[in-house]
C-alpha positions as CSV (number, residue, x, y, z in Angstrom):
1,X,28.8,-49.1,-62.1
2,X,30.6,-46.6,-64.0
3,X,34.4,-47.4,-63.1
4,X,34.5,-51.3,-62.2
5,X,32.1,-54.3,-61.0
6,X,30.5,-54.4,-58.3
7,X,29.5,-57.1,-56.0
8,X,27.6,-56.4,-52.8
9,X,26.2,-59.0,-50.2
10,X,23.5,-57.9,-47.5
11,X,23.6,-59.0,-44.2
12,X,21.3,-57.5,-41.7
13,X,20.6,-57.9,-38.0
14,X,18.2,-56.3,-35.6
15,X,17.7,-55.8,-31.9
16,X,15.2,-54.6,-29.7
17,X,16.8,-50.7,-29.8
18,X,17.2,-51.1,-34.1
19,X,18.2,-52.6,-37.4
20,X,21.6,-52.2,-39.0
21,X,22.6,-53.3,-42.2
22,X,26.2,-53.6,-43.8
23,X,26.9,-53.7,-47.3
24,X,30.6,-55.2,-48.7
25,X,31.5,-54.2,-51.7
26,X,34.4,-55.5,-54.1
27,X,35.7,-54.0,-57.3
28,X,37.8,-55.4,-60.1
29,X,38.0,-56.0,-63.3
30,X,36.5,-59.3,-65.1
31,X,33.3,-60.7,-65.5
32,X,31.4,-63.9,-63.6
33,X,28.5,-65.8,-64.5
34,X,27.2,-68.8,-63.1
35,X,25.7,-69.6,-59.6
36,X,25.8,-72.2,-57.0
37,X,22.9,-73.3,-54.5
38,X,24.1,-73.8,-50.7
39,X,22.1,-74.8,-47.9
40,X,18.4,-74.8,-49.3
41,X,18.7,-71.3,-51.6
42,X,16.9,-72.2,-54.4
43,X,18.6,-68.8,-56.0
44,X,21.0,-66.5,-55.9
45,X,22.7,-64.1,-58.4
46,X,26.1,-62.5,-57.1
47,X,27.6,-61.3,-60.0
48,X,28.0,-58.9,-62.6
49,X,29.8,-58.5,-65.8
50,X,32.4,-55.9,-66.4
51,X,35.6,-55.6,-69.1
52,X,38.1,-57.1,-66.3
53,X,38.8,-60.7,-65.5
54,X,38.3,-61.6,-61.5
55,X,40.2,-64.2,-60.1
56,X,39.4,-67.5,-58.5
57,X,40.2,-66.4,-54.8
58,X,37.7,-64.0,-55.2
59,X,35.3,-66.1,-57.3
60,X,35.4,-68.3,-54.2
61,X,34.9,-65.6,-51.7
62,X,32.2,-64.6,-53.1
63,X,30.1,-67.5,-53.5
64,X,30.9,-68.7,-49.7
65,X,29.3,-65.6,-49.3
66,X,26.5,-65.9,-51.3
67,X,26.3,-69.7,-50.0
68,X,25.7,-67.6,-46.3
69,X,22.9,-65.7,-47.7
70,X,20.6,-68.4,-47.2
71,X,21.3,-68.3,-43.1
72,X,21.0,-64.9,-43.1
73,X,17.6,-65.2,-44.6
74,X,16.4,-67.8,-41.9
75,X,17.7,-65.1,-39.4
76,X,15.9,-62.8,-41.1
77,X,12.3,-64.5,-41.1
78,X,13.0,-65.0,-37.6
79,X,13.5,-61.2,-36.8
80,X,10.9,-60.5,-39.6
81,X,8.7,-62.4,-36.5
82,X,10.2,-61.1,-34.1
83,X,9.3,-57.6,-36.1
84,X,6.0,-58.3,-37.2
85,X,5.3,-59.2,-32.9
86,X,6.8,-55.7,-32.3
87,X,4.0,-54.4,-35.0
88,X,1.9,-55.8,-33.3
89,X,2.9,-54.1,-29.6
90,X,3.2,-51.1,-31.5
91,X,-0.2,-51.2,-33.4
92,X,-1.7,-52.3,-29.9
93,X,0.1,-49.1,-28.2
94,X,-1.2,-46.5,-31.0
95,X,-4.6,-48.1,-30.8
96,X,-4.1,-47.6,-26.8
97,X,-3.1,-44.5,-27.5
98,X,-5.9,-43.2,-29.9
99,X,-8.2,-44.2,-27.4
100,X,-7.0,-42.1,-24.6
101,X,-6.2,-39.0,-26.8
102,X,-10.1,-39.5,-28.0
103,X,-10.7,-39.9,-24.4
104,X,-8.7,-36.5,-23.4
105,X,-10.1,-34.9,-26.5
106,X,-13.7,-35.5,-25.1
107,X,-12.5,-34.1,-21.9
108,X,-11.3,-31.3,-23.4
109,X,-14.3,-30.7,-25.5
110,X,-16.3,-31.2,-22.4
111,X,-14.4,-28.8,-20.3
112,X,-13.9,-26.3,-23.3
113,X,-18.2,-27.0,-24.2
114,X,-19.1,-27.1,-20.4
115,X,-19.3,-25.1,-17.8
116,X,-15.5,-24.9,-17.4
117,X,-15.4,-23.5,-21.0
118,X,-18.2,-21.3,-20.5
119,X,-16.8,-19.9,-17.0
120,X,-13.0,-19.4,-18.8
121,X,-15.2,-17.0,-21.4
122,X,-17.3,-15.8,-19.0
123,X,-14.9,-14.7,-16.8
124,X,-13.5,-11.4,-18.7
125,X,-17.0,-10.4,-18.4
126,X,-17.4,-11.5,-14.3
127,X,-13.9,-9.5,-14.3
128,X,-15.1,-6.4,-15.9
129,X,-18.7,-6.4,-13.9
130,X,-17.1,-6.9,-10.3
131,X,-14.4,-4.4,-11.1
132,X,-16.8,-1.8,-12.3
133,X,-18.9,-2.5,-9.1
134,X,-16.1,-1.9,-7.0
135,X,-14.8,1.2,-9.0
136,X,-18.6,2.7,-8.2
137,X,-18.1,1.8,-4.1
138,X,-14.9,2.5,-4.1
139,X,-15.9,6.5,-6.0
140,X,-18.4,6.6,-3.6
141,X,-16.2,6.3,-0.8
142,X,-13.9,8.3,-2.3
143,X,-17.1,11.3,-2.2
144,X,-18.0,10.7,1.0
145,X,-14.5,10.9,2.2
146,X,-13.8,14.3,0.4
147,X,-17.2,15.4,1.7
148,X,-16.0,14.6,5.1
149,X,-13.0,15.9,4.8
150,X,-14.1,19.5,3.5
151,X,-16.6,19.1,6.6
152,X,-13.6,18.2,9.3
153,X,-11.8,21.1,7.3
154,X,-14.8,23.7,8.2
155,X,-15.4,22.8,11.6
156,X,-11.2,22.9,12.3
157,X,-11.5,26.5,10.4
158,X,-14.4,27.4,13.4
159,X,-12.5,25.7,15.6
160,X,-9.5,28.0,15.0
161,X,-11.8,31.5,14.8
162,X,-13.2,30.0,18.2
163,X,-9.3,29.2,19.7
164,X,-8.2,32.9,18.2
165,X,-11.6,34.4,19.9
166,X,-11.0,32.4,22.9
167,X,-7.3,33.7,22.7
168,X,-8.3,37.0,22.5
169,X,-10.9,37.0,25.6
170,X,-8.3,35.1,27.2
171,X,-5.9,38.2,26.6
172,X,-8.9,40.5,27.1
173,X,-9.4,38.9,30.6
174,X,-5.7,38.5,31.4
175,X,-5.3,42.3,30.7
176,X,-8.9,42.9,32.4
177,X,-6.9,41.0,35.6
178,X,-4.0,42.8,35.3
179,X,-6.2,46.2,35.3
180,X,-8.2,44.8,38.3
181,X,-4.8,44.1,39.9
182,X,-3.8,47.7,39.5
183,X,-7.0,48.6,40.5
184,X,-6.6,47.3,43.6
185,X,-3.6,48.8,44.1
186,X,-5.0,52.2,43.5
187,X,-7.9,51.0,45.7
188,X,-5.4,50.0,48.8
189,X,-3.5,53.2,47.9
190,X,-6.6,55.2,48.1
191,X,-7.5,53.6,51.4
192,X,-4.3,54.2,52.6
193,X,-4.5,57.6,51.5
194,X,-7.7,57.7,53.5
195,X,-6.7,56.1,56.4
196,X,-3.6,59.1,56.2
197,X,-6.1,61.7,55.9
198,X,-8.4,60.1,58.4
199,X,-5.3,60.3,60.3
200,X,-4.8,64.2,59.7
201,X,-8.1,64.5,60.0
202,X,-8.4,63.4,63.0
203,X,-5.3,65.4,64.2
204,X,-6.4,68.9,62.8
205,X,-9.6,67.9,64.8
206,X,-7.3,67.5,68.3
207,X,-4.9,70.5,67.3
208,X,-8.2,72.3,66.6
209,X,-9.5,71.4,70.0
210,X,-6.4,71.8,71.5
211,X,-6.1,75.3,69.8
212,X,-9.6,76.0,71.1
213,X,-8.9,75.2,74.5
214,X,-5.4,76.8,74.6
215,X,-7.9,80.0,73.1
216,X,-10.5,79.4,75.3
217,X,-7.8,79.5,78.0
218,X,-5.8,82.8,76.7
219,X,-9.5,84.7,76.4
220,X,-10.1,83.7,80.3
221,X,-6.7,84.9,80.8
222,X,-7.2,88.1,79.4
223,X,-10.8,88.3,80.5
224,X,-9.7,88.1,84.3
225,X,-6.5,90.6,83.3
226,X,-9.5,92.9,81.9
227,X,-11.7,92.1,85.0
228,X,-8.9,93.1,87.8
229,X,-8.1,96.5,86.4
230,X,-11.8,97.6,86.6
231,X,-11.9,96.2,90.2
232,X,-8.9,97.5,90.8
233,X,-10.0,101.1,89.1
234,X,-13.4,101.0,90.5
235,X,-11.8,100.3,94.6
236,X,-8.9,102.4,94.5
237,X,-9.2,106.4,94.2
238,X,-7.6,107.7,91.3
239,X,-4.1,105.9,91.7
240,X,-5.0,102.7,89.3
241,X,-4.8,103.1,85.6
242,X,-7.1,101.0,83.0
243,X,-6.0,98.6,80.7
244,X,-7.1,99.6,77.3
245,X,-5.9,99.9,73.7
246,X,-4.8,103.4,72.4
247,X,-4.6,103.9,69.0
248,X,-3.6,107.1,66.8
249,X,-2.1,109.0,69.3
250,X,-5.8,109.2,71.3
251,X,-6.8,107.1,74.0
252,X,-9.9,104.7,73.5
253,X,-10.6,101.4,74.3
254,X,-10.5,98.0,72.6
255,X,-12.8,94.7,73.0
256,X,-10.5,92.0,72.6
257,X,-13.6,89.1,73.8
258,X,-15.4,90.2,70.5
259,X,-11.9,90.1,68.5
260,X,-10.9,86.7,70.0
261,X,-14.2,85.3,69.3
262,X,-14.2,86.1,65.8
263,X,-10.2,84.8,65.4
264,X,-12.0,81.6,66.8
265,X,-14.6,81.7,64.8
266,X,-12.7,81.9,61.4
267,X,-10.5,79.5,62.2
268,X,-13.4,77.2,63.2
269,X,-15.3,77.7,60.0
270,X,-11.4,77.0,58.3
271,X,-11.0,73.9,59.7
272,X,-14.5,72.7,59.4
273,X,-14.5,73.5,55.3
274,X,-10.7,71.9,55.3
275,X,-12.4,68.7,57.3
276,X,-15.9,69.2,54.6
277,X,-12.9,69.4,51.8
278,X,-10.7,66.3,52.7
279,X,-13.8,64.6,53.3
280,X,-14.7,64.8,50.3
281,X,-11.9,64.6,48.5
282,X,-11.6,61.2,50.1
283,X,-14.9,60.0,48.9
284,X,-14.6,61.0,45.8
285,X,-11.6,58.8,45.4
286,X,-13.2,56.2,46.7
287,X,-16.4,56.5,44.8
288,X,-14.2,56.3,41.6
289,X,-11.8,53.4,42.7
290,X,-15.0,51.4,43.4
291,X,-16.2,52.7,40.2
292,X,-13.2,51.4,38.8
293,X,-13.4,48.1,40.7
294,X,-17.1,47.7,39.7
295,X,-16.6,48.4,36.0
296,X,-13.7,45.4,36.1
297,X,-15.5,43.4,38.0
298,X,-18.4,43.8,35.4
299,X,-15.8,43.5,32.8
300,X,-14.4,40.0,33.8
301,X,-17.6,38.7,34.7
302,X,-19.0,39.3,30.8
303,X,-15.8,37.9,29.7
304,X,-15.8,35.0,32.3
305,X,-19.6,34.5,30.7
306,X,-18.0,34.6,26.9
307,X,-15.1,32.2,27.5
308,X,-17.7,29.8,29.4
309,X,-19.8,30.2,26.3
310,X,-16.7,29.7,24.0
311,X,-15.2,27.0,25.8
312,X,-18.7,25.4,25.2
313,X,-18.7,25.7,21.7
314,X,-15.3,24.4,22.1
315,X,-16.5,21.4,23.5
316,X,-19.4,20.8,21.1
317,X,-17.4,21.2,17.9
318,X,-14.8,19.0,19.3
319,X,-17.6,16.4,20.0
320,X,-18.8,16.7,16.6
321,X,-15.4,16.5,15.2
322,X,-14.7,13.0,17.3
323,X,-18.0,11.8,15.9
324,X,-17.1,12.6,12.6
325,X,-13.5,11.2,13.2
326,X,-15.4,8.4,14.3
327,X,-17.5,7.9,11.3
328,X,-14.8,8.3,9.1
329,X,-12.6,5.8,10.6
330,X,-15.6,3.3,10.7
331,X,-16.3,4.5,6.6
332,X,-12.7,3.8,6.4
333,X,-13.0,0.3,8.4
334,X,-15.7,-0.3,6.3
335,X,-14.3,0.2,3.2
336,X,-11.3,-1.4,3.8
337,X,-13.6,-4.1,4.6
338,X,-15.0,-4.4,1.3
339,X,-11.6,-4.1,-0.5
340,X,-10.7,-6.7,1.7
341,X,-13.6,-8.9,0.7
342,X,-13.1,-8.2,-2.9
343,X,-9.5,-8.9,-3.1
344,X,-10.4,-12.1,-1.5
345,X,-13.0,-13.1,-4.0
346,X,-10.8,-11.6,-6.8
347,X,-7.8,-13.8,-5.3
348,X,-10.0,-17.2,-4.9
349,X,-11.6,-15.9,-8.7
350,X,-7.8,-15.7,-9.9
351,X,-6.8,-18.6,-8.5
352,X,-9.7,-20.6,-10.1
353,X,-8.8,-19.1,-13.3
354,X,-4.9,-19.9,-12.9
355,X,-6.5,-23.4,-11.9
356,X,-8.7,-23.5,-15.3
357,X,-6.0,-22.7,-16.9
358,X,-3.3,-25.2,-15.0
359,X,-5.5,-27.7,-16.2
360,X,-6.1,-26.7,-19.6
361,X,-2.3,-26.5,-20.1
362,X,-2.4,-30.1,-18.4
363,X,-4.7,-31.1,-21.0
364,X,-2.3,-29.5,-23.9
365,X,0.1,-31.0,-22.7
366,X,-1.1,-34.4,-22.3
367,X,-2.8,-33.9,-25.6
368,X,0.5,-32.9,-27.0
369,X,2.7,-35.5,-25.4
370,X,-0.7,-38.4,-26.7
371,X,-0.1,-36.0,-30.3
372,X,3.4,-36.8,-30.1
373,X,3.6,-40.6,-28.7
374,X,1.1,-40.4,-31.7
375,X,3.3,-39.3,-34.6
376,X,6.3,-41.4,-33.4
377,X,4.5,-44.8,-33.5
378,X,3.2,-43.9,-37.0
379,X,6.5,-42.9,-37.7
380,X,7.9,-46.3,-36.4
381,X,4.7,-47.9,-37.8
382,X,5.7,-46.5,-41.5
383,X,9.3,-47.4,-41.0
384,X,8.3,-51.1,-40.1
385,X,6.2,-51.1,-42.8
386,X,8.9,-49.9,-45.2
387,X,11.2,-52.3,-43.4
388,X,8.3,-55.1,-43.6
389,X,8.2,-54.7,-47.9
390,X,11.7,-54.2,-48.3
391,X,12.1,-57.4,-46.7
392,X,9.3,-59.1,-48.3
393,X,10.5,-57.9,-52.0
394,X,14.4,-59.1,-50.2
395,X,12.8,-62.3,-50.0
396,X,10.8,-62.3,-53.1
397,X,13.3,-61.8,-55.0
398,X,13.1,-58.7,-55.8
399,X,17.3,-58.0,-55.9
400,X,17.8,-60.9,-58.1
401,X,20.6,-61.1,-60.6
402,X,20.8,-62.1,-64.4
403,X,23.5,-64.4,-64.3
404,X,22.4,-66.5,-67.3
405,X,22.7,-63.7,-69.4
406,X,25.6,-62.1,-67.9
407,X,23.9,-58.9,-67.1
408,X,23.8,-56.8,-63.2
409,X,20.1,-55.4,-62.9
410,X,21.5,-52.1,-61.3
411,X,18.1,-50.4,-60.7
412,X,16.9,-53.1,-58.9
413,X,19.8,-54.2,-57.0
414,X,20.0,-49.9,-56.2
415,X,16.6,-49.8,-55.3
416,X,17.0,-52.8,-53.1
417,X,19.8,-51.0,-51.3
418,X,18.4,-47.5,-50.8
419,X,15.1,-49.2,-49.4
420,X,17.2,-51.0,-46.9
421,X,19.1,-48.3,-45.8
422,X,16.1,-46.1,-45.8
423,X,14.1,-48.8,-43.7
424,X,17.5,-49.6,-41.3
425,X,17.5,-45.6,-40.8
426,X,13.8,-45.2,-40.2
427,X,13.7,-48.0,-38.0
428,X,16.5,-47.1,-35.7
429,X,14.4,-43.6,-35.1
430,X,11.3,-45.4,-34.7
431,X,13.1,-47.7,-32.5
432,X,14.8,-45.3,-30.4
433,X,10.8,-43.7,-30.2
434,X,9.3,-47.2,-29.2
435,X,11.7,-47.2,-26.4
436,X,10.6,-43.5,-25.5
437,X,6.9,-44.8,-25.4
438,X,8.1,-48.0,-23.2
């Protein structure tokens, strides 16, 4: 070939993991015809003719070799068995294996044209309705709530007017109190002040009666001095003198009885419209601090009335506000309630779907894996079957050589050569692939 002859001898051998093959090659120059049976080959060609000469050692080498061939052929009809009972296995396994990837195709056209599949498309759909439903609860929730709330909101603004209201009657009343407090004050000062004029009262009565007396007294006193000297005068000659009052530088006489009555009965009528006056006085102090103390005690009692009445409203709002507390908590429960519920079905929905799909995947898989297992034993299938005809054509014949005429058929001994190391490659892959699939 191009540089030198050539002389190659095949020897193969197989195993259960693969087939090697292993080519010697000599060069030289020379040529070599002939041939020479060994050991039941009925023919064999080993030679081919270049310019050189080759020498006998190597003449002789190469037909013991040749003379081998013939072995190596019965060792390869027995692998070529041993290959064809592998086939066999294999073809067996790939039928095996058609089978259950029809089988797990009809399960997956079942599930997909089922209700499985119909529930996978379906379920977008199921999604979208339940989550629309729930957006429409959960809005009207959401109203009710704000409704609520701006009611809660209304009733805590009334319930403020009514706390500032009440806070104001509660400083109206406090400052009412206080007022009554001071009124009483006045009132007890009032009544002291009364019992003190009572007091003088009654003292400018005694000194009055006292004065009376003591006047009463003095005018019988001077009424008996005015009594003697008239005895006196009217007994005795002209000795006695008279008691009388001279005025002007004439003599005349004066009545003090009618002066002394009219001293008494000034000061009488003084002391009666000084009593009338502080008398009055006092009631009149009196009438207004009980005026006073009435209009108070009017005054807190109204305002005792409007806190009663505002700590009832009080009440009232603030049991309308616990009921509506109450109604928004239990709204609140309620709702909860549902969300509750609906993540739950949503949950047990998603995990039904994550199931669906878990064992779609499974299926894939498995369907990929049969796919796979598949593709390797046609691939091993083809190799043995390229291994099975380059052997066959091996054993034909097909590599002969021309040594009558002296001639090397180089396409067919090339062709021989690729195809067996094509075929030893292939099979080693589908090989190491049959011992994936056992």
């Amino acid at each position: 070939f191009g540089g030198g002859a050539m002389v190659s001898a095949s020897s193969a051998s197989f195993s259960s993991g693969g087939f090697s093959s292993q080519t010697t090659r000599r060069g030289g120059g020379g040529s070599f015809a002939g041939g020479r049976g060994g050991d039941g080959l009925a023919r064999s060609r080993a030679g081919y003719v270049y310019g050189g000469g080759m020498s006998v050692d190597e003449m002789e080498v190469s037909l013991g070799e040749l003379s081998r061939t013939g072995e190596i052929r019965a060792g390869e009809k027995k692998e070529l068995m041993a290959l064809n009972t592998r086939l066999a296995s294999f073809l067996g396994k790939v039928r095996i294996l058609e089978e259950q990837n029809r089988m797990l195709q009809a399960q997956c056209d079942s599930s997909a044209g089922g209700g499985a599949g119909e529930m996978v498309s379906e379920l977008p759909d199921m999604w979208e309705r339940e989550m629309q439903a729930l957006r429409q609860q959960l809005e009207a929730l959401t109203t009710e709530k704000s409704r609520l709330d701006i009611q809660v909101d209304n009733y805590e603004g009334e319930i403020n007017q009514l706390n500032n209201r009440l806070d104001n009657a509660d400083q109206i009343i406090n400052d009412l109190e206080v007022e009554l407090k001071n009124t009483r004050k006045e009132l007890d000062d009032a009544s002291l002040v009364r019992l003190d004029l009572e007091s003088k009262l009654e003292i400018a009565k005694s000194e009055i009666t006292f004065l009376n007396e003591f006047h009463e007294q003095q005018i019988r006193g001077l009424q008996e001095q005015l009594a003697q000297p008239r005895s006196a005068r009217g007994g005795g000659g002209d000795g006695g003198g008279q008691l009388a009052l001279t005025g002007g530088g004439g003599g005349g006489g004066f009545d003090y009885a009618d002066l002394l009555e009219t001293m008494r009965q000034e000061y009488e009528a003084l002391m009666a419209k000084n009593k009338e006056d502080a008398e009055r006085y006092a009631q009149s102090q009196i009438q207004e601090v009980k005026k006073g103390a009435g209009a108070t005690d009017a005054a807190l009692n109204m305002s005792k009335q409007e806190l009663g009445e505002y700590r009832s409203k009080c009440r009232n709002l603030e049991m309308q506000i616990e009921q509506l507390k109450a109604r928004i908590a239990m709204l609140e429960k309620q709702a909860a309630e549902v969300e509750d519920r609906h993540e739950r079905v949503i949950a047990g929905k998603d995990e039904r779907i994550a199931n669906f799909e878990a064992m779609i995947n499974e299926l894939k898989s498995k369907l990929g894996d049969s796919l796979k297992e598949y593709q390797d034993l046609m691939t091993v299938k083809l190799a043995l079957d390229m291994e099975i005809s380059a052997y066959r054509k091996l054993l034909d014949g097909v590599g002969d050589f021309d040594i009558a005429g002296g001639d090397f058929s180089s396409s067919s001994m090339s062709v021989s050569m690729s195809q067996t190391t094509q075929s030893s490659s292939g099979f080693g892959a589908g090989g190491g692939a049959g011992g994936g699939v056992r």
